[in-house]
C-alpha positions as semicolon CSV with decimal commas, in nm:
position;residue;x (nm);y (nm);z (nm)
1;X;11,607;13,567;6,274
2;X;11,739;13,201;6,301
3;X;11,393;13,052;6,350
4;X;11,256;13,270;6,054
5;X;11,546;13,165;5,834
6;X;11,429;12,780;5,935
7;X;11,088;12,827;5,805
8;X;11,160;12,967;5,512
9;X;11,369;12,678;5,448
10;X;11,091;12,425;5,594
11;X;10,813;12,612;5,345
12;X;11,064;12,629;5,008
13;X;11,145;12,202;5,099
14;X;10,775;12,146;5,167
15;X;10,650;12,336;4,871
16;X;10,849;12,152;4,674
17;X;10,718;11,824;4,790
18;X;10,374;11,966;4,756
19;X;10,467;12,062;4,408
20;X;10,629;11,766;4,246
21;X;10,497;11,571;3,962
22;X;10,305;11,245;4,102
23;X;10,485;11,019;3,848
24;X;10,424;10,800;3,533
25;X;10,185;10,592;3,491
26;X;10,068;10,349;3,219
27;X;9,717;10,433;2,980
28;X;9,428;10,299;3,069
29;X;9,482;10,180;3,444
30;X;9,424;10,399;3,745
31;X;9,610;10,609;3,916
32;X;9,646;10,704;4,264
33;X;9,568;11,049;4,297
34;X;9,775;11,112;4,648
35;X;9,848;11,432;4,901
36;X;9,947;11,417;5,270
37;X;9,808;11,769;5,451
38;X;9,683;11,827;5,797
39;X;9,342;11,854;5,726
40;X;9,015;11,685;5,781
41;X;8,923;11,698;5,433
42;X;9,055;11,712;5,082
43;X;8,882;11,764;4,757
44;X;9,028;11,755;4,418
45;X;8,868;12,047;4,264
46;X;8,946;11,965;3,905
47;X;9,164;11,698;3,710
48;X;9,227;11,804;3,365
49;X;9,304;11,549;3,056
50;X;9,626;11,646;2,821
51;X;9,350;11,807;2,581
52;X;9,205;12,069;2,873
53;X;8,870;11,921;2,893
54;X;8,792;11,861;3,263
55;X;8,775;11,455;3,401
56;X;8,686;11,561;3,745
57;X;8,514;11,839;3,948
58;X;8,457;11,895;4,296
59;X;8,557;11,506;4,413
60;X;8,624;11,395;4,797
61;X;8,969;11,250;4,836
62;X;8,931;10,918;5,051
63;X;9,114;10,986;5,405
64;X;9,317;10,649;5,464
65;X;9,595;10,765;5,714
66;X;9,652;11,075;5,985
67;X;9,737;11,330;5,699
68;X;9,719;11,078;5,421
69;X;9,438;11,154;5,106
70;X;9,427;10,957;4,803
71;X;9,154;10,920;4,471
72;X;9,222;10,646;4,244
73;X;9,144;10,771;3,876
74;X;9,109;10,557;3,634
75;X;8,959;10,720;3,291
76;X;9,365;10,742;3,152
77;X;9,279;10,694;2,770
78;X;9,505;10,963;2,681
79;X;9,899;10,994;2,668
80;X;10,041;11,320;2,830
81;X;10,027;11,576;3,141
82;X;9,707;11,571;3,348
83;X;9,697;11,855;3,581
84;X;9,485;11,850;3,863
85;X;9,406;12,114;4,182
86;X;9,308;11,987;4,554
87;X;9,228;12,195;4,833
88;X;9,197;12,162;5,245
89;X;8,921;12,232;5,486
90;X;9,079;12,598;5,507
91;X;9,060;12,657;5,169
92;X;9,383;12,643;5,049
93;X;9,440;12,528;4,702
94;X;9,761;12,339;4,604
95;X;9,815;12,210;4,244
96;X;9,977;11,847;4,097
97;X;10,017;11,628;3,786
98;X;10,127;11,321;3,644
99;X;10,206;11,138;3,291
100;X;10,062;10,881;3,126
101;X;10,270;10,708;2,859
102;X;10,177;10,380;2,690
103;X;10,460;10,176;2,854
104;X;10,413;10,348;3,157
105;X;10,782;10,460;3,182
106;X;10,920;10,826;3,204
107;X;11,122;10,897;2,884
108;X;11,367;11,103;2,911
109;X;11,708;11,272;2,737
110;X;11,882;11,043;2,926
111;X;11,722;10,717;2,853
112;X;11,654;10,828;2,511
113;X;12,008;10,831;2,461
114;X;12,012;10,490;2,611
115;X;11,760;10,365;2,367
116;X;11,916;10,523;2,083
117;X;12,229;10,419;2,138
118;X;12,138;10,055;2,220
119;X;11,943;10,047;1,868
120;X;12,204;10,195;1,691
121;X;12,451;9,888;1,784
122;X;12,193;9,674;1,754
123;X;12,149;9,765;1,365
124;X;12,557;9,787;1,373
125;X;12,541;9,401;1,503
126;X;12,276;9,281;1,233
127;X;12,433;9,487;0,946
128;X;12,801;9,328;1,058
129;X;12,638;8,943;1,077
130;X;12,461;8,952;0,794
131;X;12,763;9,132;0,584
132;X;12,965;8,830;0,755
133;X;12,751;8,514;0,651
134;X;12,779;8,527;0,284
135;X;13,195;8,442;0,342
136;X;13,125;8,156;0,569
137;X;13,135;7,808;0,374
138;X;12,807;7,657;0,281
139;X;12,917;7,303;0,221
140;X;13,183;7,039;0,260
141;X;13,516;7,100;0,100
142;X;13,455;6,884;-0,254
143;X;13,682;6,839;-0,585
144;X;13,581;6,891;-0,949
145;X;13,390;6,612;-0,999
146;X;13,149;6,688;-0,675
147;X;13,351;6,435;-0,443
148;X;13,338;6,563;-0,058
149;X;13,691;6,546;-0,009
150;X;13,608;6,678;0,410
151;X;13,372;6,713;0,620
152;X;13,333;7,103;0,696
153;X;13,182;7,193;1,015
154;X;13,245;7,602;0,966
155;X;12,903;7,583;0,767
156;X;12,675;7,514;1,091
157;X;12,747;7,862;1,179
158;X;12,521;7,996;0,878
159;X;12,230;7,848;1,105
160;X;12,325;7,987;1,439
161;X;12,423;8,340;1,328
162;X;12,111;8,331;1,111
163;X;11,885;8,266;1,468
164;X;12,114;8,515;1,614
165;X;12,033;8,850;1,359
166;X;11,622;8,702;1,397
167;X;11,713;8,799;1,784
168;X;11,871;9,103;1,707
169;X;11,617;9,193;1,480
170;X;11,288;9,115;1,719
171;X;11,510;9,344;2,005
172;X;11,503;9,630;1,764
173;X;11,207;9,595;1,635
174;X;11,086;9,619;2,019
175;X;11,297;9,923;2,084
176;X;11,179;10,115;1,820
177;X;10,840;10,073;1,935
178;X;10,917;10,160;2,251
179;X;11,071;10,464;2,120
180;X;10,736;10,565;1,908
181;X;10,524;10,511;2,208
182;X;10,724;10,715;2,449
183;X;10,799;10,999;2,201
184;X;10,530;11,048;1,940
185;X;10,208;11,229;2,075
186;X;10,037;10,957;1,797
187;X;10,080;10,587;1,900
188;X;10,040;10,489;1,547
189;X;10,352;10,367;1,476
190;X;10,443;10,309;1,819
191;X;10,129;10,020;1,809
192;X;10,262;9,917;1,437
193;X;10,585;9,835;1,565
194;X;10,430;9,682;1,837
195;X;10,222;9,456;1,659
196;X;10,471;9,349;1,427
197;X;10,682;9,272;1,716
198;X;10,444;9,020;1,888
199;X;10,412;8,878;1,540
200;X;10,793;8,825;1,513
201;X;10,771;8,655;1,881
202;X;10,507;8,420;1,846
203;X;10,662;8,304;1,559
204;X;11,019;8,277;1,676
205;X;10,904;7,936;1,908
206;X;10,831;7,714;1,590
207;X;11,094;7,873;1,398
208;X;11,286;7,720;1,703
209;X;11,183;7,433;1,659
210;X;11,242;7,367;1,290
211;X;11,590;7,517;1,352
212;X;11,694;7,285;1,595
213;X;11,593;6,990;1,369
214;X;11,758;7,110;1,092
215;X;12,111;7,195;1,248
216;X;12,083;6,851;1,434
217;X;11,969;6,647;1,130
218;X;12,288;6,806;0,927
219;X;12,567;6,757;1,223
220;X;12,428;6,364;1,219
221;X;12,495;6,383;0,835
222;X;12,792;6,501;0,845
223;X;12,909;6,308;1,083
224;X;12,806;5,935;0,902
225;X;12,985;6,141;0,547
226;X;13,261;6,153;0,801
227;X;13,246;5,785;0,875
228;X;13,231;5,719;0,524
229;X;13,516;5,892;0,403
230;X;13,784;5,792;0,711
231;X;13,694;5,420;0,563
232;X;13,812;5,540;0,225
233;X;13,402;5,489;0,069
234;X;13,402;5,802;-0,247
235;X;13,090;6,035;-0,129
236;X;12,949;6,281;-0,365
237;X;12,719;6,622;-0,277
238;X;12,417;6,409;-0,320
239;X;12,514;6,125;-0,143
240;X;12,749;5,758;-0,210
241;X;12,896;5,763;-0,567
């Protein structure tokens, strides 16, 4: 009874190992199409696409270990579930199937969750910056008739939270393409968002660069209106009175 109780156990455990999904894999590269049995031969008998229309029929798996047979497939143009069936030398048949996704990664409630709640604090974050920038000073402290009267540095934060919401913004952009890949059964948007994205990116390294020139050319300015007002010489907006 004992020893019958242990295979049972052994065939539920090794069924499900038989039985579980190969993985996820990214379109359009190939897949290793893998089973360990004790046979001398394994053939996939057919490999479905997501659509139903068959991919493979009647294909020798390639034997590269005792009880090791593996395929690699590579015709993954479409997103979704392909289901294939294998059998052994004594005909038994044993079925499998993986995912393809366009990034390649398994989306599910959990990390959906994740990625929602990442983008919605990432819109939070821009909405709060940009909300925030309008109250920060844009100049020096000056009287009525346009005379700086001090230097203010609080305005060189305009530039840096400005660079700061473009990062926020190119991190959401690239989340909610990530999202549209993983979830929509059309990559449409998913490719939009993603396009726009590497737009965003390749622009971001001049945008750098002109950024960094600006906010160092106006802390050197400020600094010689500094100079000139600690020796008591009257500076205007647009330069010496």
């Amino acid at each position: 009874m004992k020893k019958i109780l242990i295979a049972i156990i052994f065939g539920i455990v090794l069924l499900s190992l038989i039985s579980a999904n190969l993985g996820t894999f990214k379109i359009n590269t190939c897949v290793p199409v893998k089973t360990v049995l004790n046979s001398s031969l394994v053939n996939i008998s057919t490999l479905a696409y997501p659509n139903g229309s068959i991919a493979l029929t009647d294909v020798n798996m390639t034997k590269t270990g005792l009880y090791t047979f593996i395929h690699s497939f590579c015709n993954t143009t479409e997103l979704g579930t392909y289901i294939y069936d294998y059998y052994d030398e004594k005909g038994n048949v044993y079925a499998n199937s993986f995912d393809i996704t366009y990034t390649g990664f398994e989306l599910n409630i959990s990390n959906s969750i994740l990625y929602l709640g990442l983008l919605a604090l990432l819109i939070f974050l821009l909405i709060f910056i940009l909300y925030s920038i309008p109250k920060i000073p844009k100049g020096n402290k000056t009287d009525e008739d346009n005379q700086i009267l001090s230097v203010n540095s609080l305005k060189h934060l305009r530039p840096i939270l400005y660079g700061v919401c473009w990062g926020i913004a190119l991190a959401i952009i690239f989340i909610a393409s990530n999202i549209a890949l993983g979830f929509l059964t059309n990559s449409m948007m998913g490719k939009l968002f993603f396009m726009i994205y590497q737009v965003m990116f390749i622009l971001t390294f001049p945008m750098i660069l002109v950024w960094f020139v600006y906010f160092i050319k106006s802390v050197v300015y400020d600094r010689a209106i500094k100079k000139l007002i600690d020796r008591g010489v009257p500076v205007n907006d647009g330069g010496l009175i």
